[in-house]
PAGU-365575 format. One record per residue: x, y, z of N, C-alpha, C in turn; residue in three letters. Coordinates in steps of 0.1 Angstrom, whole numbers, plus 2048, in hexadecimal, padded with zeros to 3 digits. Atoms other than C-alpha are relative to their C-alpha. Layout:
% PAGU-365575
 nxx nyy nzz caxx cayy cazz cxx cyy czz residu
   X   Y   Z    X    Y    Z   X   Y   Z    ALA
...
% end
This chain:
% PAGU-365575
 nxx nyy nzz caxx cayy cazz cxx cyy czz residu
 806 807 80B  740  8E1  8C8 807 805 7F3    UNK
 7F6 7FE 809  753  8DC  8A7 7F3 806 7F4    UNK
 80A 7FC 80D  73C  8F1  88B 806 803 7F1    UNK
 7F6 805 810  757  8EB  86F 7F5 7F7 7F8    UNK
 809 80D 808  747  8DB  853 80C 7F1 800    UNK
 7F9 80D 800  751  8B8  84C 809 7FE 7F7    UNK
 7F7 804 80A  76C  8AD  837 804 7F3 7FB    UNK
 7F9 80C 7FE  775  890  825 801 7FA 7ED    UNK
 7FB 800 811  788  885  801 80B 7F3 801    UNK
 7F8 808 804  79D  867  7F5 80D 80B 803    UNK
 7F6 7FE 807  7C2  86A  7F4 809 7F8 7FF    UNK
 7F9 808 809  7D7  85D  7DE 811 802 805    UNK
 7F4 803 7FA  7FD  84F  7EA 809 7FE 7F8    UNK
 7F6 808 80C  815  84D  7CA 811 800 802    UNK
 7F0 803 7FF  83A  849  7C5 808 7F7 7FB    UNK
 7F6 807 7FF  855  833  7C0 7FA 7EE 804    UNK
 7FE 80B 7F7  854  80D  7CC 80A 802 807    UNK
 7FB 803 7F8  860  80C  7EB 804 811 80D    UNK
 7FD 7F4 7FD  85E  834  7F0 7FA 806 811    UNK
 806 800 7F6  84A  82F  811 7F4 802 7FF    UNK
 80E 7FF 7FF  827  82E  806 7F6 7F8 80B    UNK
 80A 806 7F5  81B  815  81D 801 804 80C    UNK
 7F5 7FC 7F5  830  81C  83B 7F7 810 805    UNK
 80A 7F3 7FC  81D  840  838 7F4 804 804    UNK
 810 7FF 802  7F8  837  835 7FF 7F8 80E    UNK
 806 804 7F5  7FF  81F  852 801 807 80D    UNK
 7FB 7F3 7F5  810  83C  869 7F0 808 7FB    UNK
 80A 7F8 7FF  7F1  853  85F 7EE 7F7 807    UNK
 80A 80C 7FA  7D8  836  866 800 7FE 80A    UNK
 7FA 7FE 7EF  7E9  82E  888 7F8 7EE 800    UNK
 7FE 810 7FE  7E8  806  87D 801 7FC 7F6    UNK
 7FB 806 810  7F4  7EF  862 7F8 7FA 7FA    UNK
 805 803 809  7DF  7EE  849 803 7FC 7EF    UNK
 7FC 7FE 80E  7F5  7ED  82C 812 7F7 803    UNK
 7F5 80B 7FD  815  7D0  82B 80B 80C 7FB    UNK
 7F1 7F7 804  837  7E2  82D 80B 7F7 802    UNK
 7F0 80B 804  85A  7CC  81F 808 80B 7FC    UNK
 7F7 7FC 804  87A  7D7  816 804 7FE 7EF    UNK
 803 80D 80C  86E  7C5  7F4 7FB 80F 7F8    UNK
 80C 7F5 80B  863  7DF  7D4 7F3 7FB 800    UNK
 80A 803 80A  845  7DA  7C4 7F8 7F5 80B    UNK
 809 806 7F3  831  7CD  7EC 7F3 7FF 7FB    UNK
 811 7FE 801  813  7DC  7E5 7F4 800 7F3    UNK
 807 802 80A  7FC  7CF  7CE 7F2 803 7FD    UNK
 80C 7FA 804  7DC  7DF  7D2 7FC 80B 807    UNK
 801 7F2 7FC  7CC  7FE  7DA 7F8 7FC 80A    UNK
 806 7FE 7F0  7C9  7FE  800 7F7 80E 801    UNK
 804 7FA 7FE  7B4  812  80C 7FC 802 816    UNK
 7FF 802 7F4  7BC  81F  831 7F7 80B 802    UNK
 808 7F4 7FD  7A5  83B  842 804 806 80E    UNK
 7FD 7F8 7F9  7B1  855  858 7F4 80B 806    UNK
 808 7F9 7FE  7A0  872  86C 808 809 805    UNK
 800 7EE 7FB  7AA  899  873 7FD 80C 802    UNK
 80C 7F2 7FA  796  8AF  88A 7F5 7FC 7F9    UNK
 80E 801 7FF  777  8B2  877 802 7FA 7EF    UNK
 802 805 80E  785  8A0  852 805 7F2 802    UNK
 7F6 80A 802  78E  87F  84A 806 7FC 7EF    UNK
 7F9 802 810  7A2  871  830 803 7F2 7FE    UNK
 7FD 80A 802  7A3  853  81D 80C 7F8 7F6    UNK
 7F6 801 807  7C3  846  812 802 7F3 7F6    UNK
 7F8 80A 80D  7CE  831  7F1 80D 7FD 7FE    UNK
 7F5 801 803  7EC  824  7F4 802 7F5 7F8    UNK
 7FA 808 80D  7F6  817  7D2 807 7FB 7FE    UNK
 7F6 806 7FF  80A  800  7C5 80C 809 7F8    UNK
 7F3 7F8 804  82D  80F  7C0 803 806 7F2    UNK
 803 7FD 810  830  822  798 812 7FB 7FB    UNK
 7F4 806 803  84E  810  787 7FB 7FC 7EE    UNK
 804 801 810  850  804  761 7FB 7F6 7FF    UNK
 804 80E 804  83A  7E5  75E 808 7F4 7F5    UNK
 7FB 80B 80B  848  7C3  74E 7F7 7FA 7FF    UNK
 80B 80C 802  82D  7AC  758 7F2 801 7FD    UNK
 80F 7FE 801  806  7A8  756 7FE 807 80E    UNK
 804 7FC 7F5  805  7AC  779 80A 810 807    UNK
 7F7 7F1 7FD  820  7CB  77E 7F8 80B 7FA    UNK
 805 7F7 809  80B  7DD  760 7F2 800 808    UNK
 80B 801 7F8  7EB  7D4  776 801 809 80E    UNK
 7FE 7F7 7F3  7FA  7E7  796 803 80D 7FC    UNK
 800 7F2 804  806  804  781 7EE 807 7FA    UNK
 80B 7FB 808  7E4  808  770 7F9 806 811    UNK
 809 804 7F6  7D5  802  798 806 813 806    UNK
 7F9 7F9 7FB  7ED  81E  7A5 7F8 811 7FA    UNK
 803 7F5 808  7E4  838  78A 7F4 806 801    UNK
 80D 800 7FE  7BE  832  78C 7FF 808 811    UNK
 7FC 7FC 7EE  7C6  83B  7B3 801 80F 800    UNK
 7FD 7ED 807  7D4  85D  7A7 7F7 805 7FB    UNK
 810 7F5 803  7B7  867  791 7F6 800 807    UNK
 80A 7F9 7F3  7A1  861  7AC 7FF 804 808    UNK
 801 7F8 7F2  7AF  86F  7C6 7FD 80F 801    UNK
 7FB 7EF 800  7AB  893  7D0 803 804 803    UNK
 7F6 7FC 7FB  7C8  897  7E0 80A 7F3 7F9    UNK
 7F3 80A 801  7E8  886  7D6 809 808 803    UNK
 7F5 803 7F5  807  882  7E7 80C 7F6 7F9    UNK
 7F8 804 806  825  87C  7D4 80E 7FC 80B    UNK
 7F6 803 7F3  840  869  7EC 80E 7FF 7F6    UNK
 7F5 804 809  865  86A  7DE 80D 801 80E    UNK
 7F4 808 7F4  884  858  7F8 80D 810 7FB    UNK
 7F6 7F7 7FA  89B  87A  804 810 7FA 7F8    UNK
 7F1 801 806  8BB  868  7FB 801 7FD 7F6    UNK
 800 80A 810  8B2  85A  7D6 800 80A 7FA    UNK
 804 7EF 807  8A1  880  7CC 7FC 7FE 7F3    UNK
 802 7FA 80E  89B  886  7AB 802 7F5 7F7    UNK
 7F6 80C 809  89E  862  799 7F4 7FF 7F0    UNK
 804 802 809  891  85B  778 7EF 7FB 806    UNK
 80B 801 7FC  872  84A  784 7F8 807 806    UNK
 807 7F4 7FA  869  869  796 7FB 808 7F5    UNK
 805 7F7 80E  86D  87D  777 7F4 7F6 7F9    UNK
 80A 806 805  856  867  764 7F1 7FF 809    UNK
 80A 7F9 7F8  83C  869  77F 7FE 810 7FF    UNK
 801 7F1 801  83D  88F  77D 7FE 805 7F2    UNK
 7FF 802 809  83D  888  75B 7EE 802 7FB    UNK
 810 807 804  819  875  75C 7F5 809 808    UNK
 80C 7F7 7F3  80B  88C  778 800 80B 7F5    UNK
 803 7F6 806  810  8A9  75E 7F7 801 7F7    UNK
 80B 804 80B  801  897  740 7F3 7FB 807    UNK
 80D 800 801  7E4  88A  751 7F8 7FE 80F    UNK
 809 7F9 7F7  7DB  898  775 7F8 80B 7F8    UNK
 80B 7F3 808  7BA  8AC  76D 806 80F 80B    UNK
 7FB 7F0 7FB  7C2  8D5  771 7F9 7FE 80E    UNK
 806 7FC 7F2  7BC  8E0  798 802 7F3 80A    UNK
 7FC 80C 7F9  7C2  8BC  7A5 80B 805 811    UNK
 7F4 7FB 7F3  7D8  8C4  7C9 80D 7F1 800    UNK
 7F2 806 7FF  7FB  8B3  7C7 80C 804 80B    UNK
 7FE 7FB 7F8  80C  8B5  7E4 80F 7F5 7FD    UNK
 7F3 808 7FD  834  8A8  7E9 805 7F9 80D    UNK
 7F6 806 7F4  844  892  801 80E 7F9 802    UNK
 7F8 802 7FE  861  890  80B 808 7F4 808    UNK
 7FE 800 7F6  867  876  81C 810 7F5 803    UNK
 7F6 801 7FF  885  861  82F 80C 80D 802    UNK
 7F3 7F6 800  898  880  837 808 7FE 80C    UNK
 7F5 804 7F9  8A8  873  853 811 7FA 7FC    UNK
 7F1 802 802  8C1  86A  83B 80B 806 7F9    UNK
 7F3 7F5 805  8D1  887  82F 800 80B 802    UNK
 7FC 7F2 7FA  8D9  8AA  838 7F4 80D 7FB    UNK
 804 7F7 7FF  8C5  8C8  83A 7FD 808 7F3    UNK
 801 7F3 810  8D3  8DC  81C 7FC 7F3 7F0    UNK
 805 80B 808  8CC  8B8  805 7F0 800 802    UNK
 810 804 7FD  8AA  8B8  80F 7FD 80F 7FD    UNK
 802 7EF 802  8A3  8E2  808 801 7FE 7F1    UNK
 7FB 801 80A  8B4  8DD  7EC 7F7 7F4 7F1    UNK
 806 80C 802  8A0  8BD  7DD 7F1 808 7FF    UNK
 80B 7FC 7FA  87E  8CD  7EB 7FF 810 7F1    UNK
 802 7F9 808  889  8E9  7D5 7FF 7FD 7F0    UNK
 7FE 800 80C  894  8DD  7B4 7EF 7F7 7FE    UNK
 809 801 803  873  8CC  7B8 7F2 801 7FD    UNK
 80C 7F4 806  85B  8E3  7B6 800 808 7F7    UNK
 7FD 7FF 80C  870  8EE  79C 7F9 7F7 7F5    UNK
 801 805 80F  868  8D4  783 7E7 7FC 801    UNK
 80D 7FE 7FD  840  8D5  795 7FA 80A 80D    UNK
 805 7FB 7F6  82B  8EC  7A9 7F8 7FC 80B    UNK
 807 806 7F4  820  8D8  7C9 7F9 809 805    UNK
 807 7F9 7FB  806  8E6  7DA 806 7FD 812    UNK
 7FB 806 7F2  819  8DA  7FD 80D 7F9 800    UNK
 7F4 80A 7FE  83B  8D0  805 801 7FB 80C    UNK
 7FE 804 7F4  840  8B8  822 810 7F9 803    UNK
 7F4 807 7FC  862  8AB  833 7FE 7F5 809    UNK
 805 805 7F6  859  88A  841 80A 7F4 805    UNK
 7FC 80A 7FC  865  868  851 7F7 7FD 804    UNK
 80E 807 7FD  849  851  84D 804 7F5 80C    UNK
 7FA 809 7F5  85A  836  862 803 801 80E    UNK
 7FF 7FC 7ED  863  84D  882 7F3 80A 7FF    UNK
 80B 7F7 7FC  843  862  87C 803 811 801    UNK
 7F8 7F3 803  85A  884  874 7F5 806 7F9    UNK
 809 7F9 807  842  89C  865 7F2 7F9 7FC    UNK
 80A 804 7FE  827  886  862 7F2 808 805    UNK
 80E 7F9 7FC  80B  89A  875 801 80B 7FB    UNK
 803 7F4 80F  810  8BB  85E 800 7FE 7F4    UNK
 806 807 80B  80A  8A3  841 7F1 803 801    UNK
 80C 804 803  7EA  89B  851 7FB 807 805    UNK
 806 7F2 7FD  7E0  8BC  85F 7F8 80A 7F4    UNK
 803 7F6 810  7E4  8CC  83A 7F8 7F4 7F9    UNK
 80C 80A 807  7CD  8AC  82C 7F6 802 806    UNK
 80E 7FC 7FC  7B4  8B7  845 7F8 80B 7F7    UNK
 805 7F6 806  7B1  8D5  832 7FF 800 7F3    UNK
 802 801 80C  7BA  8C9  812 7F5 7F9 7F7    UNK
 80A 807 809  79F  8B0  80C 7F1 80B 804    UNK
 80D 7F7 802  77A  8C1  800 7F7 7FA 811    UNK
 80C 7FF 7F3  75B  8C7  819 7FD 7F5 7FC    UNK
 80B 809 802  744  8AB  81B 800 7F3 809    UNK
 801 80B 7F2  738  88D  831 80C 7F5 7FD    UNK
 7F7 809 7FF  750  872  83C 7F8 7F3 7FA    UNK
 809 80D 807  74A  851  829 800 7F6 809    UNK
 802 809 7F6  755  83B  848 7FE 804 80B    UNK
 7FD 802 7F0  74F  836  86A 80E 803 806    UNK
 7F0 7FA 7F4  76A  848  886 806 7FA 800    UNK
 7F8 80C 800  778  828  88C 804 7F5 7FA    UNK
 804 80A 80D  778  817  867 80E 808 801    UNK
 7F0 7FB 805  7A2  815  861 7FC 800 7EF    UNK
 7FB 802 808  79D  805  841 7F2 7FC 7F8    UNK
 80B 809 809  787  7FB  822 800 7F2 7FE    UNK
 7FB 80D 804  796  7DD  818 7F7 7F6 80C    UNK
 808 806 7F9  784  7C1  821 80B 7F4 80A    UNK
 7F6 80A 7F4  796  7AB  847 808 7F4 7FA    UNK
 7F5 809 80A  79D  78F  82F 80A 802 7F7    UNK
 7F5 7F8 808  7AF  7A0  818 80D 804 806    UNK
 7F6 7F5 7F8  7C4  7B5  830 80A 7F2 807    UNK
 7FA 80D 7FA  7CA  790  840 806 7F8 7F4    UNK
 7F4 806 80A  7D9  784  81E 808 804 7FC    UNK
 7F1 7F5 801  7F2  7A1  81D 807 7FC 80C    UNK
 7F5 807 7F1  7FE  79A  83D 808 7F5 7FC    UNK
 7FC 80A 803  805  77A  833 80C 800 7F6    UNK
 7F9 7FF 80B  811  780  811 811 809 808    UNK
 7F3 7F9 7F9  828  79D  825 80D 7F7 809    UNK
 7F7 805 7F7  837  784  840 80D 7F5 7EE    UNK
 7F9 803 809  841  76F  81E 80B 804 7F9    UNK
 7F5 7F7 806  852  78A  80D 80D 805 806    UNK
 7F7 7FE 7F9  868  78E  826 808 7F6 804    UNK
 7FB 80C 7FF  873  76C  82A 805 7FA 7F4    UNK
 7FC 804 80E  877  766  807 809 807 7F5    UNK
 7F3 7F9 809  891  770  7EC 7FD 804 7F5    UNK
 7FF 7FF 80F  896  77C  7C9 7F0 804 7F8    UNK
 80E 7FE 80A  877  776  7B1 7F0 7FC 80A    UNK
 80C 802 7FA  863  763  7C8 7F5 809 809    UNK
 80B 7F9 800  84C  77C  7D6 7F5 807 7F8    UNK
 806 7F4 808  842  78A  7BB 7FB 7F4 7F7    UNK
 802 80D 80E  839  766  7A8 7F3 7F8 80E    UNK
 808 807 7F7  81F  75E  7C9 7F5 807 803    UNK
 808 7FA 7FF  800  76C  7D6 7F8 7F7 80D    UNK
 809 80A 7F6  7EA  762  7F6 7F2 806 7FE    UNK
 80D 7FC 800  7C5  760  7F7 7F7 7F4 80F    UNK
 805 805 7F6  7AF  75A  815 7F5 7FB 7FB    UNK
 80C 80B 806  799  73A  80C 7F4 800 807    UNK
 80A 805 7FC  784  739  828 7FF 80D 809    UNK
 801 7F5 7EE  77D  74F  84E 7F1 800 808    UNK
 805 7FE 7F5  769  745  867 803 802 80B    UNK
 7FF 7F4 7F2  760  756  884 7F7 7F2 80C    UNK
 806 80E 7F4  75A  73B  8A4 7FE 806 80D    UNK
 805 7F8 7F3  74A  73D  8C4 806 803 807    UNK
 7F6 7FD 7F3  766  743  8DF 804 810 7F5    UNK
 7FA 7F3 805  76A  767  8C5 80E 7FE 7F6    UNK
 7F5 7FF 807  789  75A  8B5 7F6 7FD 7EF    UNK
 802 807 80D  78E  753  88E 806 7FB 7FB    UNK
 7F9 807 809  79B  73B  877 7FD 802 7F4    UNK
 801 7FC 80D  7A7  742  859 80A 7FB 7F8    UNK
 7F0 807 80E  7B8  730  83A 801 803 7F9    UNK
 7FB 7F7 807  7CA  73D  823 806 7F5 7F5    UNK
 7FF 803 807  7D5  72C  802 80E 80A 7FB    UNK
 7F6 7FD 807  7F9  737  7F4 804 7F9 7F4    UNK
 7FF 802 80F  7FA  737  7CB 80F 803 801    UNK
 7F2 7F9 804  81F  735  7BE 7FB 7FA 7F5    UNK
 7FB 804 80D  828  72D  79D 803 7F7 7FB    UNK
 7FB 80B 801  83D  711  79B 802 7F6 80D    UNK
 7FC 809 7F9  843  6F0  7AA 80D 803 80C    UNK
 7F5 7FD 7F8  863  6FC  7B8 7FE 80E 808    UNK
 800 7F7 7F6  858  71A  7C8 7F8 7FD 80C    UNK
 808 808 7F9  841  704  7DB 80A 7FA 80C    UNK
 7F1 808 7F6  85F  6F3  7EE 80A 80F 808    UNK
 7F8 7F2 7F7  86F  718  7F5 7F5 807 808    UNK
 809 7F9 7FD  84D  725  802 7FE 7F8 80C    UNK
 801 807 7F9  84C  708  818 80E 802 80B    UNK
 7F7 802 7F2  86E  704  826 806 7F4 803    UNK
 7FD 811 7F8  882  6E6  836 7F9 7FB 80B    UNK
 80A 804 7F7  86A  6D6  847 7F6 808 7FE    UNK
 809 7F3 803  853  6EF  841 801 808 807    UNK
 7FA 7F5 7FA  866  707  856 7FC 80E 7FE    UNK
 801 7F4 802  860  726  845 7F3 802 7FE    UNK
 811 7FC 803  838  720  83B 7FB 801 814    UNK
 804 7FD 7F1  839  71C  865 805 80F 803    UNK
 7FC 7F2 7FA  84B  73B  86D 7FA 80F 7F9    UNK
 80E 7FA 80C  831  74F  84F 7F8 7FC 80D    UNK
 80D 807 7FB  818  73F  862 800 809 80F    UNK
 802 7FC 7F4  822  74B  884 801 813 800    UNK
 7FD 7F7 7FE  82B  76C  879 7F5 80B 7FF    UNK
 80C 7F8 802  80E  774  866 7F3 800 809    UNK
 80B 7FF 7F8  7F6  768  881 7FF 808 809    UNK
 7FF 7F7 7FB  804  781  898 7FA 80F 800    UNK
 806 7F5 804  7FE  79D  887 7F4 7FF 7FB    UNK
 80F 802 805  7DD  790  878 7FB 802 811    UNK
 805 7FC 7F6  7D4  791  89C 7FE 80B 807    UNK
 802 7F4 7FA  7E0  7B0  8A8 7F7 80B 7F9    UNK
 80B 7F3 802  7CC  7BF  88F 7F3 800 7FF    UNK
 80F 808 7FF  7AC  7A9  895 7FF 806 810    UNK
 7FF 7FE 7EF  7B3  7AF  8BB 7F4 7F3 802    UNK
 803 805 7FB  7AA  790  8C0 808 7F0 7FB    UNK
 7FA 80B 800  7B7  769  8C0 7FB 7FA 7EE    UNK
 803 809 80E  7BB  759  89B 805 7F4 7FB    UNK
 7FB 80E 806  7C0  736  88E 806 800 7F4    UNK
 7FC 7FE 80F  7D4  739  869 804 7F7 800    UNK
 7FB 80C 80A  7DB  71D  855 801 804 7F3    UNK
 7F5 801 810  7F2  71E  835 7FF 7F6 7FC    UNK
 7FF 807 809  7EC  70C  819 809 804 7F4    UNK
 7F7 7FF 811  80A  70B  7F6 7F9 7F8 7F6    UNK
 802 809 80C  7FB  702  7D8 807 80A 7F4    UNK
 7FD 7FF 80F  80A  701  7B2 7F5 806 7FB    UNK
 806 7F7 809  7F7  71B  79B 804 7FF 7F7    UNK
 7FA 7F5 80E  80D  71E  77B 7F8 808 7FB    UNK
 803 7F1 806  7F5  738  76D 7FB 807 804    UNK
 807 7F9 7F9  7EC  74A  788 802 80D 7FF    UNK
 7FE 7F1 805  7FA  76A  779 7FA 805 7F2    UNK
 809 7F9 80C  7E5  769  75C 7F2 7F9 805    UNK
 808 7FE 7FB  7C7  760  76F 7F6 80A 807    UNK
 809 7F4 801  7A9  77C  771 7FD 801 812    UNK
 804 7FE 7F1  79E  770  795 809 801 80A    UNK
 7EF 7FB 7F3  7C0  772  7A7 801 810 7FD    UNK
 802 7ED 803  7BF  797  799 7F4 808 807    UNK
 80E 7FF 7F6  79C  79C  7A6 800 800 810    UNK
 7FD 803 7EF  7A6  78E  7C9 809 80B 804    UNK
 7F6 7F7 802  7C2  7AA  7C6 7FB 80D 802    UNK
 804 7F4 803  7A9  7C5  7BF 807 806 7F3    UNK
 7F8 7FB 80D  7BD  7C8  79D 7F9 800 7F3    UNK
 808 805 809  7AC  7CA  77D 806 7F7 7F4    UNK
 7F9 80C 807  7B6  7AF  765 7FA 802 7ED    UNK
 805 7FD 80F  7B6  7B7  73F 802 7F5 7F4    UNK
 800 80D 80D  7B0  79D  721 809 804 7F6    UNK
 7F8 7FB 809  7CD  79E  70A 80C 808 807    UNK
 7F8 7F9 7FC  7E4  7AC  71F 80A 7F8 808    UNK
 7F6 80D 7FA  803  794  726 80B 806 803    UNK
% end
């Protein structure tokens, strides 16, 4: 009989775009809860996946990536990201093994000094070391605790699962005493629809080029649940312009089918059960200065702020 008290605390996932934040929370989760591209600036709102070790669990925030905002909506993910940090009680700084030390790291190390509260636990990760040598990674690990005092250094490969479980061994112990907020088997907060319009949005981003991911947004319109246990669900894709409407589509509608099939897939496997999805493109032009597309996001949307 386990007579450990209980454990259980937020933590917070920061870094880079594209530094492996999602990729991490969905390896510690043990399912995809969080859209992973090859694409910067993927994750647009603060997932929230939930893990369990031994007798703590932990709930993780993986934020949208910290970069220098241009838009309404980039300055909405950094704000989302940060807020993530002050409330976590663990954070977890992720910085890519072969890049090290880049300006955007400094500036993060920058903002954690000015305005993490004293005693806060900051822990490093290293991760991607599969792609460079031994004494580059010692070395790195070092100069970085040089310019901050981690309370934890980890060497990981979120992608092959390399160090991974002495991450989440030392989060058993790092987060405070106290009762677990979810149920054993609760991966995620985020509400199924939601999680089903990332998918979505994810299979897009990967199909698509240049600006357009970042100029679209998907929102699940409807989701019924029918008697044979399957579900149907439609989904609404906002773009911007007339012409991104025709690339979001496809020849023939080629590419809104192969979105369609890709994301029903995985919408399934993580429903574990049979789903119907239908895609809809519609024209938006101001769906980036619209409050309820930000809302649908979990982003908070500020008046005056263009």
């Amino acid at each position: 009989m386990n007579t450990q008290p209980s454990r259980c605390g937020l933590v917070a996932l920061i870094g880079e775009p594209n530094a492996g934040k999602s990729t991490l929370m969905n390896r510690m989760v043990g399912a995809k809860v969080s859209i992973v591209t090859h694409k910067v600036q993927t994750t647009r709102t603060r997932i929230r996946g939930i893990a369990t070790e031994g007798n703590a669990q932990f709930v993780f925030i993986d934020t949208p990536g910290l970069f220098r905002p241009r838009r309404r909506l980039d300055r909405a993910m950094v704000t989302a990201a940060w807020g993530g940090a002050l409330d976590a009680d663990v954070v977890v700084l992720l910085i890519e093994a072969h890049r090290g030390i880049t300006d955007g790291v400094r500036e993060i190390l920058e903002r954690l000094a000015d305005q993490m509260p004293q005693g806060r636990t900051v822990a490093l990760a290293i991760n991607k070391i599969d792609r460079v040598k031994a004494e580059k990674l010692l070395a790195l690990s070092a100069e970085m605790n040089e310019l901050r005092d981690f309370a934890a250094t980890f060497m990981i490969s979120a992608e092959r699962g390399k160090g991974v479980d002495g991450l989440r061994r030392w989060l058993g112990e790092a987060v405070p005493e106290g009762p677990w907020l979810y149920p054993e088997d609760q991966i995620a907060d985020v509400a199924q629809r939601q999680i089903a319009a990332e998918m979505t949005r994810e299979k897009l981003t990967l199909r698509l080029h240049q600006e357009l991911p970042y100029q679209l947004t998907v929102e699940t319109e409807s989701w019924e649940e029918r008697k044979d246990g399957s579900v149907r669900i439609d989904q609404i894709i906002y773009v911007a312009r007339d012409g991104h409407k025709g690339i979001a589509l496809g020849p023939k509608g080629e590419t809104i089918k192969a979105v369609g099939q890709a994301a029903r897939a995985d919408i399934k496997e993580f429903l574990g059960r049979e789903v119907h999805l239908f895609l809809q493109v519609k024209v938006r032009p101001g769906w980036l200065e619209e409050a309820e597309r930000y809302s649908e996001m979990g982003l908070e949307f500020k008046d005056g702020d263009s």
